[in-house]
C-alpha positions as a Markdown table, in Angstrom:
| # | Residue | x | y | z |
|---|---|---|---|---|
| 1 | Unk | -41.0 | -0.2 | 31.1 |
| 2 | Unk | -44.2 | -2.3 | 31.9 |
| 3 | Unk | -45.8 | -4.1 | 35.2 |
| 4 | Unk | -47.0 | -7.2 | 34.7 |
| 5 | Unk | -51.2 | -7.4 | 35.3 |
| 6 | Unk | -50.2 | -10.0 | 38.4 |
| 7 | Unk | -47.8 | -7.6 | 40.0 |
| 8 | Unk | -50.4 | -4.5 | 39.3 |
| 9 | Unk | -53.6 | -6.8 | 40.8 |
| 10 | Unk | -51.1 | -7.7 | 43.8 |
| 11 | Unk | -49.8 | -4.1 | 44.2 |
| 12 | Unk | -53.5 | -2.9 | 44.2 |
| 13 | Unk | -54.3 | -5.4 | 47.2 |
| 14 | Unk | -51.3 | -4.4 | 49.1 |
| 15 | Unk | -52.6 | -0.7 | 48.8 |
| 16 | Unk | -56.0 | -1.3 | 49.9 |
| 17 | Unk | -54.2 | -3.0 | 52.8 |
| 18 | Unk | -51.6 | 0.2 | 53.4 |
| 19 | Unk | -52.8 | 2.7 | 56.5 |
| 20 | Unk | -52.7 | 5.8 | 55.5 |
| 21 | Unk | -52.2 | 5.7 | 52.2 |
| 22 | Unk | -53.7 | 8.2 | 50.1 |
| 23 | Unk | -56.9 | 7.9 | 49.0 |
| 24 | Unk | -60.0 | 9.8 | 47.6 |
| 25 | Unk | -63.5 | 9.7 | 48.0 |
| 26 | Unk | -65.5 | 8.2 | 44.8 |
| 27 | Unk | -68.7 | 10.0 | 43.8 |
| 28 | Unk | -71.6 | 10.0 | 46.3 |
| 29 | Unk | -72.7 | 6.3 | 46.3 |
| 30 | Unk | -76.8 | 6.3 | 47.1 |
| 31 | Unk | -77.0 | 3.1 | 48.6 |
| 32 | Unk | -77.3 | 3.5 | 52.4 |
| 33 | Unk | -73.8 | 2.0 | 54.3 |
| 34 | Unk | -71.9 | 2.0 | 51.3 |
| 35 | Unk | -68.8 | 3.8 | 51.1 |
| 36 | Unk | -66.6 | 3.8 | 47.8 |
| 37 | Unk | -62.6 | 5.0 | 48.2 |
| 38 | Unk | -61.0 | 5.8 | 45.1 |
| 39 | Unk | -57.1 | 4.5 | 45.4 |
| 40 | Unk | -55.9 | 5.0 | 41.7 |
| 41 | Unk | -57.8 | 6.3 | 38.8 |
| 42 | Unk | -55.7 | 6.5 | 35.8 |
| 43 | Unk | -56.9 | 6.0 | 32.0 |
| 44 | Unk | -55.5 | 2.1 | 32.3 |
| 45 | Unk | -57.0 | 1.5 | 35.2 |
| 46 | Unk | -59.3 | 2.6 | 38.4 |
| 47 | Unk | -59.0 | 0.7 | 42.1 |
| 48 | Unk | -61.3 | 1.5 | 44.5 |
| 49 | Unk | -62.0 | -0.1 | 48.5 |
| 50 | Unk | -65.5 | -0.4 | 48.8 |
| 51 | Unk | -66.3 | -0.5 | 53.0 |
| 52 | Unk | -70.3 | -2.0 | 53.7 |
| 53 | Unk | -71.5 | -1.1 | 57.2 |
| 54 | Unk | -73.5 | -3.9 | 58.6 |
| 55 | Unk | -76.2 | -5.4 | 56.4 |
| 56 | Unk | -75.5 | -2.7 | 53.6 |
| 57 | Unk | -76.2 | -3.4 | 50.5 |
| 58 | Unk | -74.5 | -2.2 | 47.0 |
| 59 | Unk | -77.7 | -2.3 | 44.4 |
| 60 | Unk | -77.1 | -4.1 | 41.5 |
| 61 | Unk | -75.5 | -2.6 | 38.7 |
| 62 | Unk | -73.4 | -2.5 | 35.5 |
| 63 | Unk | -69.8 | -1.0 | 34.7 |
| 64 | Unk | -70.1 | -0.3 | 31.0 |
| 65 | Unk | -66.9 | 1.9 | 31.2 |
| 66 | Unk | -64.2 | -0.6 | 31.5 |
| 67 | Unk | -63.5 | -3.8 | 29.7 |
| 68 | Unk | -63.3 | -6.1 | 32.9 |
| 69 | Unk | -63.1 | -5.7 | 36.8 |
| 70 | Unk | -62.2 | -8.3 | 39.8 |
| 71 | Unk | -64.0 | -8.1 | 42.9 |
| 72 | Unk | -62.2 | -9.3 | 45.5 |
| 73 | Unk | -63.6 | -9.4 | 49.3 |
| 74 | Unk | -61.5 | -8.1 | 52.1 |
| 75 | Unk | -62.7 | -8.3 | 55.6 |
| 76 | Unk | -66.3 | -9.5 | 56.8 |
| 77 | Unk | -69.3 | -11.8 | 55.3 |
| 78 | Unk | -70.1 | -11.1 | 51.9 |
| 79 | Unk | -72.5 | -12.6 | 49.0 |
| 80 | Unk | -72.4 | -10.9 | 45.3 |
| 81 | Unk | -74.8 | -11.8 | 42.8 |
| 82 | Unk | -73.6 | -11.7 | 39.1 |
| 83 | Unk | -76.0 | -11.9 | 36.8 |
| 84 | Unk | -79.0 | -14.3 | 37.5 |
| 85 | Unk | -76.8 | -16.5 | 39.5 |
| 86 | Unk | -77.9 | -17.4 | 42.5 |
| 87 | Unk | -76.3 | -15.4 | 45.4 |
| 88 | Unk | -72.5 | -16.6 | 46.3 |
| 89 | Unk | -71.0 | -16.3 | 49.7 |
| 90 | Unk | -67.5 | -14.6 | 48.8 |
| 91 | Unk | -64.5 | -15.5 | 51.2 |
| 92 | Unk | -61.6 | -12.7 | 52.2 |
| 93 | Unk | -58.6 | -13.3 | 49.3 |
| 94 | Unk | -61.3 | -14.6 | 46.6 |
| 95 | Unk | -61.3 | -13.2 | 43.4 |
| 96 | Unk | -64.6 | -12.7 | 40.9 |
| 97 | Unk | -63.7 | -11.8 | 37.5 |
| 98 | Unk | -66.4 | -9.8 | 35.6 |
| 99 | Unk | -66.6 | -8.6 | 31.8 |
| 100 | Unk | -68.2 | -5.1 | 30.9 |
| 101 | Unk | -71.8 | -4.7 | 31.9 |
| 102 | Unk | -72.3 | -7.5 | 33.5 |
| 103 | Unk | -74.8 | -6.5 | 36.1 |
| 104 | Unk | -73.9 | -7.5 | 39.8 |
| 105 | Unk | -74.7 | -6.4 | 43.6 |
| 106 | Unk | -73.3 | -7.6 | 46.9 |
| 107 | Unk | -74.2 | -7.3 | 50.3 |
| 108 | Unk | -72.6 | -7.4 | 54.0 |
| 109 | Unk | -74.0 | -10.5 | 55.8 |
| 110 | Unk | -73.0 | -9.6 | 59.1 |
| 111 | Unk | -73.2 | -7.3 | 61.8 |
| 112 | Unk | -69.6 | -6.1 | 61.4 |
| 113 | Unk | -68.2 | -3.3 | 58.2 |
| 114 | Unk | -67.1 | -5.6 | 55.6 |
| 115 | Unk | -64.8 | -4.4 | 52.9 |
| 116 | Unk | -64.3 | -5.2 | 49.2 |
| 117 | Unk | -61.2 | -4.2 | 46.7 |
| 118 | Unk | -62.9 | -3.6 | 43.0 |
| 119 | Unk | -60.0 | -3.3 | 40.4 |
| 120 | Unk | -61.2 | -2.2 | 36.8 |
| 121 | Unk | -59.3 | -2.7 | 33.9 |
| 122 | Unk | -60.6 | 0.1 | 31.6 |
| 123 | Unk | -57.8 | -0.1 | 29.0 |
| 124 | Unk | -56.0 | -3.3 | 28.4 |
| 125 | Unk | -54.2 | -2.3 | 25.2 |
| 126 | Unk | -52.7 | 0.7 | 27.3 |
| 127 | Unk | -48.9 | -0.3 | 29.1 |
| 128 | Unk | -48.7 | 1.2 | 32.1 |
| 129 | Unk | -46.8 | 4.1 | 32.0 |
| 130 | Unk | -43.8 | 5.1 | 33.7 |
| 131 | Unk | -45.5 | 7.3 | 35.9 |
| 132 | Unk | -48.1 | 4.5 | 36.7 |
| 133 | Unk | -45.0 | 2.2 | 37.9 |
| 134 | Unk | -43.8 | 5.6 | 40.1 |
| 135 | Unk | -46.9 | 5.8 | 41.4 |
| 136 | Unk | -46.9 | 2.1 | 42.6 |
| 137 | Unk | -43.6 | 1.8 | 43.7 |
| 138 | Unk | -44.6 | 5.2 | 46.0 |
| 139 | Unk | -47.4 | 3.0 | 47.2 |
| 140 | Unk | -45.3 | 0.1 | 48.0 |
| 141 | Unk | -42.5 | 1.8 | 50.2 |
| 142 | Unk | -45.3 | 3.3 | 52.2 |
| 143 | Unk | -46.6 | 0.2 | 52.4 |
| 144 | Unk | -43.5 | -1.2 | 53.3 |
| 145 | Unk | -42.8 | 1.8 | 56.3 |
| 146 | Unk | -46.4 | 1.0 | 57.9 |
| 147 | Unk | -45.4 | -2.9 | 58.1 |
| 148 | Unk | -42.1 | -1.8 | 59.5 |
| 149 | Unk | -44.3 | 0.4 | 62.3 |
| 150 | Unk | -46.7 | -2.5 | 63.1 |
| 151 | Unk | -45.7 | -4.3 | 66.3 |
């Protein structure tokens, strides 16, 4: 049994999105306001929220551990730089695809915390497994129960 890349991406959002769902913190991140969750870290694939406090800034940097990642903005003002591109002012729901080691930073614009969802694709030739698809259909009926709770 397999998920779909489309219905893993969109599960991913929805979890970022889920209150209360379980999370863990990514190794200590140096830059000053920045505040990596890891959501899922599995040999396919790693998902983390990324929350910016006002005017933080994540350095720019390279993954050379994964074949691919989208960066994908959440809440607040935010401008990434890939490459020597000139700095881009990312909307909530926009999606930035980026292949291994290509070097990129972002930063919060505004004055409130802005939040980012990075999904890495660090095995594409791996299915998901069926524990993967346990794990996101766990994910989705909490997500489903906090919806059901929100007036």
């Amino acid at each position: 049994m397999g998920l779909s890349r489309t219905g893993l991406l969109t599960a991913c959002a929805l979890l970022a999105a889920a209150p209360g769902a379980a999370q863990t913190p990514a190794p200590a991140e140096a830059d000053p306001g920045v505040r990596p969750t890891r959501l899922i870290d599995r040999a396919e694939i790693r998902v983390s929220r990324v929350e910016l406090g006002p005017s933080a800034v994540r350095a720019v940097h390279a993954h050379d551990d994964v074949e691919y990642h989208v960066w994908v903005p959440l809440e607040g003002r935010l401008e990434i730089t890939i490459e020597s591109g000139s700095p881009t002012v990312a909307e909530a729901g926009q999606a930035f695809f980026l292949m291994r080691g290509t070097s990129h930073g972002f930063r919060n614009l505004g004055t409130a915390p802005a939040a980012v969802m990075e999904i890495f694709v660090k095995q594409s030739n791996v299915g998901a497994s069926l524990d993967a698809v346990q794990e996101l259909n766990e994910v989705m009926a909490l997500i489903t129960m906090a919806e059901r709770r929100t007036p």
